[in-house]
PDB file of N, CA, C, O and CB in Angstrom:
ATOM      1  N   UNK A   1     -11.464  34.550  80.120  1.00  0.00           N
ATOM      2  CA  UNK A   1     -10.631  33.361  79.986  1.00  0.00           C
ATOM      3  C   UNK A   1     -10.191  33.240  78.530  1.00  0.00           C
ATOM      4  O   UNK A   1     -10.900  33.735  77.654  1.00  0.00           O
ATOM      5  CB  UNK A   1     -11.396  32.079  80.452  1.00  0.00           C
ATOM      6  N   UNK A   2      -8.724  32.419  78.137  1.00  0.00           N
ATOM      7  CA  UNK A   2      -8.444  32.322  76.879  1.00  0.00           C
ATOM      8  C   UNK A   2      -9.299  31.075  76.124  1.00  0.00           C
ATOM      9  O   UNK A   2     -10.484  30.792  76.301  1.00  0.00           O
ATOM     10  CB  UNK A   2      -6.950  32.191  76.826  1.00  0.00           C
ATOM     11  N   UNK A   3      -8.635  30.626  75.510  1.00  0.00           N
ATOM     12  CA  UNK A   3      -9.011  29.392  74.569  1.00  0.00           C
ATOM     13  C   UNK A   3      -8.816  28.845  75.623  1.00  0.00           C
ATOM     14  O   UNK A   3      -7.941  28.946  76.483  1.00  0.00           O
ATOM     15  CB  UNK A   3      -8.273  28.864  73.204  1.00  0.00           C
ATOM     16  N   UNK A   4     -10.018  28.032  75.459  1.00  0.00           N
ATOM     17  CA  UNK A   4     -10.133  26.890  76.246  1.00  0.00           C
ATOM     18  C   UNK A   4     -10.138  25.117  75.440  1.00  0.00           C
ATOM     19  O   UNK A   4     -10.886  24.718  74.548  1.00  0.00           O
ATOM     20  CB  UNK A   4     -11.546  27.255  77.014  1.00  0.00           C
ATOM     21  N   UNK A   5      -9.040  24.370  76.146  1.00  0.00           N
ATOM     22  CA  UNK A   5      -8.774  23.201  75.885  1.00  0.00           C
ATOM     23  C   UNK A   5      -9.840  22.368  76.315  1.00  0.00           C
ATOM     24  O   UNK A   5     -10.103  22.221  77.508  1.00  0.00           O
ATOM     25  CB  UNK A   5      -7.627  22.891  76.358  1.00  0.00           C
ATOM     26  N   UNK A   6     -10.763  21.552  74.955  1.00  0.00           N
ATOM     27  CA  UNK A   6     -11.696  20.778  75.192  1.00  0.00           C
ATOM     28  C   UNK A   6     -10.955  19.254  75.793  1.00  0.00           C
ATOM     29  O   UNK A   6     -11.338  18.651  76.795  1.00  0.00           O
ATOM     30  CB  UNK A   6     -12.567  20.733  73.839  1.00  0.00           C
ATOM     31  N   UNK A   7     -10.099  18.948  75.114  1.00  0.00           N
ATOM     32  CA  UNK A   7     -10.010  17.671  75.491  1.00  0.00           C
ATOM     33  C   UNK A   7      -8.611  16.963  75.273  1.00  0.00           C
ATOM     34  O   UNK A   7      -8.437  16.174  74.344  1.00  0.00           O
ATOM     35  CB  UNK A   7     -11.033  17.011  74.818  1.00  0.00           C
ATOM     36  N   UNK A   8      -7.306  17.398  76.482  1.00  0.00           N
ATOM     37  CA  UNK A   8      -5.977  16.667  76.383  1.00  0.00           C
ATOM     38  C   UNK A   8      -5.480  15.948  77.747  1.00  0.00           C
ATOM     39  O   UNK A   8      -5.735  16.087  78.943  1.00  0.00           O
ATOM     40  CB  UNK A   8      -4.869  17.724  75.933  1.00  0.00           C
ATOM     41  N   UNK A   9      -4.660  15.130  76.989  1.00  0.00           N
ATOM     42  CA  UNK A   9      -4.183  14.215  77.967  1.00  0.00           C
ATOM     43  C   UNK A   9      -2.387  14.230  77.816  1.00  0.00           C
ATOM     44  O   UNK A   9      -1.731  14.003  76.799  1.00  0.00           O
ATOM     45  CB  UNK A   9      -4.954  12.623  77.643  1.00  0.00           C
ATOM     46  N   UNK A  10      -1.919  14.558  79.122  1.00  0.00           N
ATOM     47  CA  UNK A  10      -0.156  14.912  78.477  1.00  0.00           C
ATOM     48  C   UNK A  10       0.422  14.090  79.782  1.00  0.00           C
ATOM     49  O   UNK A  10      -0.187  13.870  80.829  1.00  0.00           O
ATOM     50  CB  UNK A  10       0.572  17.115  78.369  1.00  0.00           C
ATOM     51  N   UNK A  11       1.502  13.773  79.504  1.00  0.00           N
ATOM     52  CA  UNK A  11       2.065  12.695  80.432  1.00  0.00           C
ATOM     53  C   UNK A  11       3.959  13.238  81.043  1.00  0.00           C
ATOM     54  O   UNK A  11       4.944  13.141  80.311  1.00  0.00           O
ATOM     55  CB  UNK A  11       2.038  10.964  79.261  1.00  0.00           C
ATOM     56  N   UNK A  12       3.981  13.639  82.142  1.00  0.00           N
ATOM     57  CA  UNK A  12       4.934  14.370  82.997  1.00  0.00           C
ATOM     58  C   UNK A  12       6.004  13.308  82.280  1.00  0.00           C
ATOM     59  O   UNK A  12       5.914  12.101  82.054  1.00  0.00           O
ATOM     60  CB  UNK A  12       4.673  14.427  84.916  1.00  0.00           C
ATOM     61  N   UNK A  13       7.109  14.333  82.009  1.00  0.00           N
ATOM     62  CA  UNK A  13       8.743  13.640  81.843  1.00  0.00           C
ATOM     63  C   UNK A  13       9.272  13.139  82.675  1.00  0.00           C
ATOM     64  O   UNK A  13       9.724  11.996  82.748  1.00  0.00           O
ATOM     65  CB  UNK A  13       9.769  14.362  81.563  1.00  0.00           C
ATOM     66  N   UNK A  14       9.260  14.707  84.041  1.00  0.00           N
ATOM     67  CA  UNK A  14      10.465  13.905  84.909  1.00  0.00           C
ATOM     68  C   UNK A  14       9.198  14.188  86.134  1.00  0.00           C
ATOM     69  O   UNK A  14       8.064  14.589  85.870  1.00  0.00           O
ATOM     70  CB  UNK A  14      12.551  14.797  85.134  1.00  0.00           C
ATOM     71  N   UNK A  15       9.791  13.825  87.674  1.00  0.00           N
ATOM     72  CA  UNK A  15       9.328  14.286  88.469  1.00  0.00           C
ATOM     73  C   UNK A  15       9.584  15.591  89.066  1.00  0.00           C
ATOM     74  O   UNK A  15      10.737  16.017  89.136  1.00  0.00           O
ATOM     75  CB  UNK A  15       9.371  13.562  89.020  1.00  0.00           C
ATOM     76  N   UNK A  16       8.607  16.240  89.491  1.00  0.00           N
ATOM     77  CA  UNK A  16       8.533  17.698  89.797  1.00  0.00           C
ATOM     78  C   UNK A  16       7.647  17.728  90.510  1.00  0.00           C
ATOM     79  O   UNK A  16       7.005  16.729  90.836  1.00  0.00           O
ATOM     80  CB  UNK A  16       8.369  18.636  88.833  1.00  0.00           C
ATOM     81  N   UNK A  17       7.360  19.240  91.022  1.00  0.00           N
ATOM     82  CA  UNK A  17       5.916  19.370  92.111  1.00  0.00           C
ATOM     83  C   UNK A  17       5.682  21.084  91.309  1.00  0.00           C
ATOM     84  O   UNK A  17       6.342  22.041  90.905  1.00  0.00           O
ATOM     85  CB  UNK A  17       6.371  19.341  94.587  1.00  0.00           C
ATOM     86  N   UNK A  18       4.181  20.580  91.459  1.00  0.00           N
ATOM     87  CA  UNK A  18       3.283  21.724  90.893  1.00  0.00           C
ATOM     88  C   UNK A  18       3.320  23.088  92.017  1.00  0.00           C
ATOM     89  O   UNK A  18       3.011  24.262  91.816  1.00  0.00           O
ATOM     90  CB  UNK A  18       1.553  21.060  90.704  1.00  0.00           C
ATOM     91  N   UNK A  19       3.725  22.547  93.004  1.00  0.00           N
ATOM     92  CA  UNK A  19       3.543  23.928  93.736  1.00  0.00           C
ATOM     93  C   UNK A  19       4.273  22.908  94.977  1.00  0.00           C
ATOM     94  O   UNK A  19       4.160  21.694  95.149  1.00  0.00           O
ATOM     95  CB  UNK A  19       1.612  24.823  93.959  1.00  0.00           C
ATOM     96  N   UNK A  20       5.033  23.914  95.722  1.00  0.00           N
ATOM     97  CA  UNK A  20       5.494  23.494  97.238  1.00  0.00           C
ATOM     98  C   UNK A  20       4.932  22.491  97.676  1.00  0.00           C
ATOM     99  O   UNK A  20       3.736  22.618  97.938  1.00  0.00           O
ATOM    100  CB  UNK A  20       5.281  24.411  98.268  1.00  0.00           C
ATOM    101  N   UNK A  21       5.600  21.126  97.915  1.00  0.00           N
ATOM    102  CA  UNK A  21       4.965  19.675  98.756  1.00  0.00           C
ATOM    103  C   UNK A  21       4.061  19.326  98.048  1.00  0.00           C
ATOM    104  O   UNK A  21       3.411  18.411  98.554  1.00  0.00           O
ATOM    105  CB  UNK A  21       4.323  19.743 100.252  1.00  0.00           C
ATOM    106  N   UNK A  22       3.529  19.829  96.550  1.00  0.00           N
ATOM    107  CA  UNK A  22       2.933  19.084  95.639  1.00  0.00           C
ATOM    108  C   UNK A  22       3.855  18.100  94.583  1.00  0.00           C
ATOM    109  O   UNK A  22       4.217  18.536  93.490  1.00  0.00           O
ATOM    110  CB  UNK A  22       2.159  20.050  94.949  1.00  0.00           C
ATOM    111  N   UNK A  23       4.166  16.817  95.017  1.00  0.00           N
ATOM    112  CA  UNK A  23       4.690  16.438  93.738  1.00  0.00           C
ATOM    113  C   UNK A  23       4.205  15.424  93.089  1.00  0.00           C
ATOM    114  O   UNK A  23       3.193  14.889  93.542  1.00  0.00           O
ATOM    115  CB  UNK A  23       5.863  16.211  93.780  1.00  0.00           C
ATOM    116  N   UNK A  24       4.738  14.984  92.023  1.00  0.00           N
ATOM    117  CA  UNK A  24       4.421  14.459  90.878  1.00  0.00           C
ATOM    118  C   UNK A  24       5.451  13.880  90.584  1.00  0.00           C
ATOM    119  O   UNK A  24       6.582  14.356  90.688  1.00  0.00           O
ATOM    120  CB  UNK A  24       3.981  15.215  89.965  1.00  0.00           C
ATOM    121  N   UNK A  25       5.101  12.556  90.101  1.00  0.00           N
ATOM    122  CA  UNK A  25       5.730  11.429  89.294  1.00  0.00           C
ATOM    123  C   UNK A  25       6.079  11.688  88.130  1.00  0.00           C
ATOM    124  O   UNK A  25       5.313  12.447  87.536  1.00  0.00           O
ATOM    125  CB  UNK A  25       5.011  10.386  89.140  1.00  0.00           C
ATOM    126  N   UNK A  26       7.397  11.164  87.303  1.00  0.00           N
ATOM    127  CA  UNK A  26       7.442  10.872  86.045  1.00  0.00           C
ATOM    128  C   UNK A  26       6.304  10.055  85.623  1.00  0.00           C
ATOM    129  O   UNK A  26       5.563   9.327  86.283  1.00  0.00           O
ATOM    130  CB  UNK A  26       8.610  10.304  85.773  1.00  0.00           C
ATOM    131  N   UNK A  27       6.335  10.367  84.234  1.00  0.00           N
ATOM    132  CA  UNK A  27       5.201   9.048  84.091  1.00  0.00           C
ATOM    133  C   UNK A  27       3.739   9.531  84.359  1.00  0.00           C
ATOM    134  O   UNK A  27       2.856   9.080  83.629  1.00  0.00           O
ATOM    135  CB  UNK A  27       5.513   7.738  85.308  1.00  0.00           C
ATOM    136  N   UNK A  28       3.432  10.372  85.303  1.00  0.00           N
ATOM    137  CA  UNK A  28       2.243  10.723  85.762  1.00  0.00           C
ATOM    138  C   UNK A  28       1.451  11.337  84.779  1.00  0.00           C
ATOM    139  O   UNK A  28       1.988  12.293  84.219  1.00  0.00           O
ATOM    140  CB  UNK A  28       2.361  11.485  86.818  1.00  0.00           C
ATOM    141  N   UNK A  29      -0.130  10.922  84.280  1.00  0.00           N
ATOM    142  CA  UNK A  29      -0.483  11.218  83.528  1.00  0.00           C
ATOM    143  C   UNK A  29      -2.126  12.766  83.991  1.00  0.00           C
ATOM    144  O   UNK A  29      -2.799  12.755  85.022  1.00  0.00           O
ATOM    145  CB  UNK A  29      -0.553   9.733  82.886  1.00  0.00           C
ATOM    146  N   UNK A  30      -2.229  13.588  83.072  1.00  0.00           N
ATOM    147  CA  UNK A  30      -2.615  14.421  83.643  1.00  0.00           C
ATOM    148  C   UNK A  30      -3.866  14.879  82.751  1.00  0.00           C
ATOM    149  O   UNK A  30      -3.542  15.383  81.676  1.00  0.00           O
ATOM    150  CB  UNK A  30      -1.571  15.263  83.945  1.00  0.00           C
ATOM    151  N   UNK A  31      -4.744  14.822  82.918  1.00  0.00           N
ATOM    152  CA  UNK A  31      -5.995  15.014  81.963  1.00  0.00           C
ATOM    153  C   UNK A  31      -6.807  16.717  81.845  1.00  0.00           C
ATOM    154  O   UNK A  31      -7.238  17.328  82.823  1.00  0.00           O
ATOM    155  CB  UNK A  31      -7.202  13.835  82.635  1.00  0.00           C
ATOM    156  N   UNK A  32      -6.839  17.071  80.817  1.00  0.00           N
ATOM    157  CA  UNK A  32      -8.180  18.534  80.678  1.00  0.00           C
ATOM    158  C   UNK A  32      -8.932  18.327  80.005  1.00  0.00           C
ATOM    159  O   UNK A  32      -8.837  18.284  78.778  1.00  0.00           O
ATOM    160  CB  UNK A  32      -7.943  19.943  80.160  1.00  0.00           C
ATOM    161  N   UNK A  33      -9.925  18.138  80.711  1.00  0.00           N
ATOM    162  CA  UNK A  33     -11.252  17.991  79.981  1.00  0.00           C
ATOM    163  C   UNK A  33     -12.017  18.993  79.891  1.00  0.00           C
ATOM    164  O   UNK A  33     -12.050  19.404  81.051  1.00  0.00           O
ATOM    165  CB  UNK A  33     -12.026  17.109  80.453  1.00  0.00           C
ATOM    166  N   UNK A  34     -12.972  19.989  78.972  1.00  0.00           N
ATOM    167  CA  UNK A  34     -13.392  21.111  78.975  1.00  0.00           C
ATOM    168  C   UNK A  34     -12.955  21.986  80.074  1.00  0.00           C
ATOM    169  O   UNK A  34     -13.638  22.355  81.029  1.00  0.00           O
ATOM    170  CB  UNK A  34     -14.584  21.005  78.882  1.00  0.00           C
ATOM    171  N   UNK A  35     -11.988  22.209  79.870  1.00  0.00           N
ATOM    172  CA  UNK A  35     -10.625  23.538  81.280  1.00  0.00           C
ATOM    173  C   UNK A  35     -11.093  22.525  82.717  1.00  0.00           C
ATOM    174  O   UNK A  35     -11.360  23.280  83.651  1.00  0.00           O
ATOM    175  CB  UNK A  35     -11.542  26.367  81.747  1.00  0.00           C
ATOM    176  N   UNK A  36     -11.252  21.031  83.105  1.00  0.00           N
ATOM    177  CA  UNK A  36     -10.941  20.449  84.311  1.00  0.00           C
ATOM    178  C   UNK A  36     -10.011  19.804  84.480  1.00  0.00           C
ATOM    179  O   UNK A  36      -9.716  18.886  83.715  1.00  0.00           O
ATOM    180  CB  UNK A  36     -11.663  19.843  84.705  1.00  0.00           C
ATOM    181  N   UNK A  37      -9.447  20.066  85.330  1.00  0.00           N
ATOM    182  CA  UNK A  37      -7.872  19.135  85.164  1.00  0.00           C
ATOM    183  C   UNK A  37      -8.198  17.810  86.181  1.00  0.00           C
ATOM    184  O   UNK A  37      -8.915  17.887  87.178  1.00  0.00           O
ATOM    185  CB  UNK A  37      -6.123  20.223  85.912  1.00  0.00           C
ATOM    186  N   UNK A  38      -7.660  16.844  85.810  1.00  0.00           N
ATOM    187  CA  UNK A  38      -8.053  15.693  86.247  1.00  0.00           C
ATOM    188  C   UNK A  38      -6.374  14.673  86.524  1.00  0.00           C
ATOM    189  O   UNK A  38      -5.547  14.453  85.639  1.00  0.00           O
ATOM    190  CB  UNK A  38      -9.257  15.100  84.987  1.00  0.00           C
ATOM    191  N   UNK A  39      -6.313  14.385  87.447  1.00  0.00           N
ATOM    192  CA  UNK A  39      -5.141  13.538  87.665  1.00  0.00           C
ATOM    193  C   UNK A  39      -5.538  12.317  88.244  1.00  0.00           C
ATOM    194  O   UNK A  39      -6.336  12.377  89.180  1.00  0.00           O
ATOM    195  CB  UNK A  39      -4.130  14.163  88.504  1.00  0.00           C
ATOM    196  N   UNK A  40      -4.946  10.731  87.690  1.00  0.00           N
ATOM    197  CA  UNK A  40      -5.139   9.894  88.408  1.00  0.00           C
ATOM    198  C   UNK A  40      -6.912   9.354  87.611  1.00  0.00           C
ATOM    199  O   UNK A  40      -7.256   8.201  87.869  1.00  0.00           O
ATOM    200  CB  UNK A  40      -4.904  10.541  90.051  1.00  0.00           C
ATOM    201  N   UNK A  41      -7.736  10.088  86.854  1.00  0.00           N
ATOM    202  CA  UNK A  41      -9.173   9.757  86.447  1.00  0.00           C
ATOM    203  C   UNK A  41     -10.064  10.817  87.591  1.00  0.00           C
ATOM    204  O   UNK A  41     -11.251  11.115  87.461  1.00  0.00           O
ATOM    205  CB  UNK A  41      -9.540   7.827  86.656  1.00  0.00           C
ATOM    206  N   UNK A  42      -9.309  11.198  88.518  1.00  0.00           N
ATOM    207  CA  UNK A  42      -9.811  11.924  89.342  1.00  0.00           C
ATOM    208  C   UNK A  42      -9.985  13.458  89.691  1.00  0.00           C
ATOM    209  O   UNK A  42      -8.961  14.117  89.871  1.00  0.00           O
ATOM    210  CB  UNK A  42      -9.413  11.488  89.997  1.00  0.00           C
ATOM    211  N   UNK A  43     -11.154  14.028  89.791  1.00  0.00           N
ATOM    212  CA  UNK A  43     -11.222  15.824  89.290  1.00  0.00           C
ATOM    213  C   UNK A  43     -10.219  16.038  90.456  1.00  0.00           C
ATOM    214  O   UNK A  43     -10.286  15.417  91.517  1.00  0.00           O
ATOM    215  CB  UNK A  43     -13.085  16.975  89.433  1.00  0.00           C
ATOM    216  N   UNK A  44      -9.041  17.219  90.081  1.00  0.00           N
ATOM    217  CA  UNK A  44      -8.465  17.910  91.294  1.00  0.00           C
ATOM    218  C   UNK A  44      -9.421  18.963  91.554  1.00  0.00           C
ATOM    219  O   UNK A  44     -10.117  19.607  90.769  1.00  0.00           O
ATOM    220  CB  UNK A  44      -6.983  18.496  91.103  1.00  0.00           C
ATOM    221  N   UNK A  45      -9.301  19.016  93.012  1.00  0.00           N
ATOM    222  CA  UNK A  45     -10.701  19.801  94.171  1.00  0.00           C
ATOM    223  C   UNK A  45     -10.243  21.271  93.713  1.00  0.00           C
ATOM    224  O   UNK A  45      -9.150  21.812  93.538  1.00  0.00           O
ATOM    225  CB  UNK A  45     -10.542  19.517  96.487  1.00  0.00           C
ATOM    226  N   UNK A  46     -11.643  21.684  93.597  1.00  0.00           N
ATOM    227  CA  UNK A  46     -12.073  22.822  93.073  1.00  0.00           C
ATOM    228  C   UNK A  46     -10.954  24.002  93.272  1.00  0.00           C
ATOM    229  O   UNK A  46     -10.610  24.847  92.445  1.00  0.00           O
ATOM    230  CB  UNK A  46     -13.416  23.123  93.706  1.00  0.00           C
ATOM    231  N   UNK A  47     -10.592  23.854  94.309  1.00  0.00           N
ATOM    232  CA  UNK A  47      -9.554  25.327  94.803  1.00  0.00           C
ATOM    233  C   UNK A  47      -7.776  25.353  94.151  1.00  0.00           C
ATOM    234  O   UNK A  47      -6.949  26.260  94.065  1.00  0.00           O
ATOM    235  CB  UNK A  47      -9.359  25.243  96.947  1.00  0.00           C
ATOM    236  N   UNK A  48      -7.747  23.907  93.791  1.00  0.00           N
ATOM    237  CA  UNK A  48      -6.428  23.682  93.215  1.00  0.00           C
ATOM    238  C   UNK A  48      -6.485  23.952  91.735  1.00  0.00           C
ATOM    239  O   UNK A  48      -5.411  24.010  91.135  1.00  0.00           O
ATOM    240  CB  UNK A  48      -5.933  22.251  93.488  1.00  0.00           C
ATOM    241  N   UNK A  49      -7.850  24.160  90.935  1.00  0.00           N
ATOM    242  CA  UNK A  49      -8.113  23.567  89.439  1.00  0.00           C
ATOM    243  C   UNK A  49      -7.157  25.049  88.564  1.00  0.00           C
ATOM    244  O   UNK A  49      -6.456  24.713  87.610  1.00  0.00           O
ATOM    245  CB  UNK A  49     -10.373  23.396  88.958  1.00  0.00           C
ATOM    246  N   UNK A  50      -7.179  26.109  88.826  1.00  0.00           N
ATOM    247  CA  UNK A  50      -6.448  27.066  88.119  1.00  0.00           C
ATOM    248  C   UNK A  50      -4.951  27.079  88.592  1.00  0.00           C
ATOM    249  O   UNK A  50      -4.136  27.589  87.823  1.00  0.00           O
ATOM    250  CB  UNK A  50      -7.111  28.420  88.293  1.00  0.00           C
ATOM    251  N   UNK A  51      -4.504  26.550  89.822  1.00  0.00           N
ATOM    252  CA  UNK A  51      -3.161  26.575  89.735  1.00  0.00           C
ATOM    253  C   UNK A  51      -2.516  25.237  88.977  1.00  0.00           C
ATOM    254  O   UNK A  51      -1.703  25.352  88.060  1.00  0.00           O
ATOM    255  CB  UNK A  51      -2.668  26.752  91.153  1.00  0.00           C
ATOM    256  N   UNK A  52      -2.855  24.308  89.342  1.00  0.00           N
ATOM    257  CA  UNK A  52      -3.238  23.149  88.267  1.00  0.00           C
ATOM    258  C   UNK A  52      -3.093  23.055  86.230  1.00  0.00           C
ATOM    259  O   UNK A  52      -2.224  22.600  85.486  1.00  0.00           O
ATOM    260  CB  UNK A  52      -4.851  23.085  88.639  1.00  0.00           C
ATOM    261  N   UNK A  53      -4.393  23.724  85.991  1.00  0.00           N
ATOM    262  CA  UNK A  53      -4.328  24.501  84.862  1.00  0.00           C
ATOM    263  C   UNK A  53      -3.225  25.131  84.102  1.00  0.00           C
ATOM    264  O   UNK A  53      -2.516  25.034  83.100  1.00  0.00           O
ATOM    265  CB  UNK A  53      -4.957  25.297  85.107  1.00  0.00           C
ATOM    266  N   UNK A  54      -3.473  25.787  85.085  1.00  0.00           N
ATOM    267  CA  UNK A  54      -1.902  27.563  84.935  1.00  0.00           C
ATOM    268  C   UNK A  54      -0.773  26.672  84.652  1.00  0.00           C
ATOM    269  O   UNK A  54      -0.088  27.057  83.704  1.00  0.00           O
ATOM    270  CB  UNK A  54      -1.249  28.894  86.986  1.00  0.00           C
ATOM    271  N   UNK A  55      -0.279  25.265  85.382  1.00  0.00           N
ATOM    272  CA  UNK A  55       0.825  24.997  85.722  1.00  0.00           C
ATOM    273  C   UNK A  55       1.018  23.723  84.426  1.00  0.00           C
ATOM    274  O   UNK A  55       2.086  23.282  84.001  1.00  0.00           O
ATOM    275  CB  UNK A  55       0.893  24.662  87.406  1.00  0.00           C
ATOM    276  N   UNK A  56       0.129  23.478  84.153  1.00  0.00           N
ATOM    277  CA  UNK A  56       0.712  22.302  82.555  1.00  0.00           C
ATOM    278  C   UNK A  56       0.053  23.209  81.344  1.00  0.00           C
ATOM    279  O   UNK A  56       0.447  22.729  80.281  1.00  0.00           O
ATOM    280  CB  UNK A  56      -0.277  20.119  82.447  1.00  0.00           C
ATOM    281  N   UNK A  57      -0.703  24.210  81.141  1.00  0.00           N
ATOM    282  CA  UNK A  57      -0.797  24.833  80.438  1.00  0.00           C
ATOM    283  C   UNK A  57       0.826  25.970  79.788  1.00  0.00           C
ATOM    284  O   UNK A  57       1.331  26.330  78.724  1.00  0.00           O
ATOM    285  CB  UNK A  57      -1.959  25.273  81.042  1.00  0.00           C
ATOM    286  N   UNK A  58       1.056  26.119  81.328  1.00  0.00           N
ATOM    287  CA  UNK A  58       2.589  27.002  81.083  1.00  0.00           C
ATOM    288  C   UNK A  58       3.614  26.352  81.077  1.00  0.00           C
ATOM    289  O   UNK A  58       4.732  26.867  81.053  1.00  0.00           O
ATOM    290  CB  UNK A  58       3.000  27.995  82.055  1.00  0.00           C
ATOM    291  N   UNK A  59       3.390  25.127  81.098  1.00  0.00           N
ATOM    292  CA  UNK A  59       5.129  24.696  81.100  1.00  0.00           C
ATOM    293  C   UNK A  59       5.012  23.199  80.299  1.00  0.00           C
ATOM    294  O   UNK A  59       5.426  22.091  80.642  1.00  0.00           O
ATOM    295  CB  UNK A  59       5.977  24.450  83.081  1.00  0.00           C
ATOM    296  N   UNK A  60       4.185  23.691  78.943  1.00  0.00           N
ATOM    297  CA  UNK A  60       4.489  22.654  78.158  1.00  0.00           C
ATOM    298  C   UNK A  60       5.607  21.568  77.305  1.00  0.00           C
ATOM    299  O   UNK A  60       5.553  20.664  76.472  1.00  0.00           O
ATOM    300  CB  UNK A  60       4.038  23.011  77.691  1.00  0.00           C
ATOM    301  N   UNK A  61       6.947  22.553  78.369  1.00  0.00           N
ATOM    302  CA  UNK A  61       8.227  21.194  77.996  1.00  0.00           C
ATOM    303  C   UNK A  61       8.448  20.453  79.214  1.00  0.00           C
ATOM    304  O   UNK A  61       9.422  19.700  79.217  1.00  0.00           O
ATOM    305  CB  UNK A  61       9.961  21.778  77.503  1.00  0.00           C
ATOM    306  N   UNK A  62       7.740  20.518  80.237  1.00  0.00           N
ATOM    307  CA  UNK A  62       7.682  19.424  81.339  1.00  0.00           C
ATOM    308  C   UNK A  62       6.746  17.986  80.846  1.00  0.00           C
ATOM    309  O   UNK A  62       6.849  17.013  81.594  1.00  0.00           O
ATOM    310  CB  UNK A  62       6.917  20.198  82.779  1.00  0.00           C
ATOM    311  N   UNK A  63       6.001  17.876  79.822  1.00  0.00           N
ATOM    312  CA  UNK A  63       4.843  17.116  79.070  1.00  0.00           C
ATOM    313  C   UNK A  63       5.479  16.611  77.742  1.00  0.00           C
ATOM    314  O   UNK A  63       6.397  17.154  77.127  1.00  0.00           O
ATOM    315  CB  UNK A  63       3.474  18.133  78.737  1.00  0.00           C
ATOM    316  N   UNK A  64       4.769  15.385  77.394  1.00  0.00           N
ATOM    317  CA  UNK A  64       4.786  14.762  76.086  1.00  0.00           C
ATOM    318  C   UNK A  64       2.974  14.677  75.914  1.00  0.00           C
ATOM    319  O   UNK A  64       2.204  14.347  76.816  1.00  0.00           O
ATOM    320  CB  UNK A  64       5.778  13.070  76.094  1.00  0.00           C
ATOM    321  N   UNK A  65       2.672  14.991  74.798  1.00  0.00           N
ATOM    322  CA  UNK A  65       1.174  14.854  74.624  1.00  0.00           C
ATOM    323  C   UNK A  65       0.350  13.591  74.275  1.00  0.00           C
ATOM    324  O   UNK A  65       0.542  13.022  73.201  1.00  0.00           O
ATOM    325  CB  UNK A  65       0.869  15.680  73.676  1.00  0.00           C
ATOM    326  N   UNK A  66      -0.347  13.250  74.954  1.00  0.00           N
ATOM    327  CA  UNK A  66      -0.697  11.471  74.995  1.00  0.00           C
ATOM    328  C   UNK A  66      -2.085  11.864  74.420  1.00  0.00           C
ATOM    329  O   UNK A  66      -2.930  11.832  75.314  1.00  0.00           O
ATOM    330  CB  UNK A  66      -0.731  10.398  76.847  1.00  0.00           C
ATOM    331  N   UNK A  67      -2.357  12.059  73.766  1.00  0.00           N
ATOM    332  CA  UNK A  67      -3.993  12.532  73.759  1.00  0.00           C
ATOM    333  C   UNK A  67      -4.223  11.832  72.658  1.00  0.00           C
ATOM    334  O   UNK A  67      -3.709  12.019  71.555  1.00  0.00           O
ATOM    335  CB  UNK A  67      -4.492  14.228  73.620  1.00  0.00           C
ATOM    336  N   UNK A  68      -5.196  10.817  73.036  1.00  0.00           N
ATOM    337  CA  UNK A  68      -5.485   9.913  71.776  1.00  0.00           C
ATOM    338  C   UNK A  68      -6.351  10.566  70.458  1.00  0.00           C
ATOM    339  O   UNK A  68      -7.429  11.132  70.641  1.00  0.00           O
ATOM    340  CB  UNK A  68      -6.355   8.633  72.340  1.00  0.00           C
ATOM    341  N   UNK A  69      -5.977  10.473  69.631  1.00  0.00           N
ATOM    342  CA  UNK A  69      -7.123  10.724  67.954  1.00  0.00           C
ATOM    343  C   UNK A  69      -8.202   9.682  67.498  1.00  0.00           C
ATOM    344  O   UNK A  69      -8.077   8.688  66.781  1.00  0.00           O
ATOM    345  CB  UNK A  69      -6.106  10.680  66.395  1.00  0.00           C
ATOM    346  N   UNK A  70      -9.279  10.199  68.117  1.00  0.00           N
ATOM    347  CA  UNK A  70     -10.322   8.357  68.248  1.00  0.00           C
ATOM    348  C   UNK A  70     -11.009   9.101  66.482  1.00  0.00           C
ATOM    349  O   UNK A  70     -11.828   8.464  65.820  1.00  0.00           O
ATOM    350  CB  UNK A  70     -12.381   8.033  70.467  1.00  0.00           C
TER     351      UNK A  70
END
């Protein structure tokens, strides 16, 4: 595995779908927490987590980065 992202939070521009009949809201906010992707506060189920991943990791001009600096 590459570098792994401890801890971001990036927030969808427009609406789109991550994969066929997956979609997503503008606005929708999308969490990685040590490489878990989390949508909603909620873990996405185990079998979705690398296409998930793969899919806001690679297409970082679909995102604005919300990730707070505490």
């Amino acid at each position: 595995m590459g570098i792994q992202i401890q801890n971001k939070v990036v927030r969808l521009k427009k609406t789109t779908e991550v994969a066929k009949d997956m979609p997503l809201q503008a606005g929708q906010e999308l969490e990685i927490v040590r490489d878990v992707v989390y949508v909603n506060g909620n873990m996405v189920p185990p079998v979705y987590q690398d296409l998930f991943y793969n899919w806001i990791t690679g297409n970082p001009d679909l995102f604005d980065d919300v990730t707070k600096k505490w």
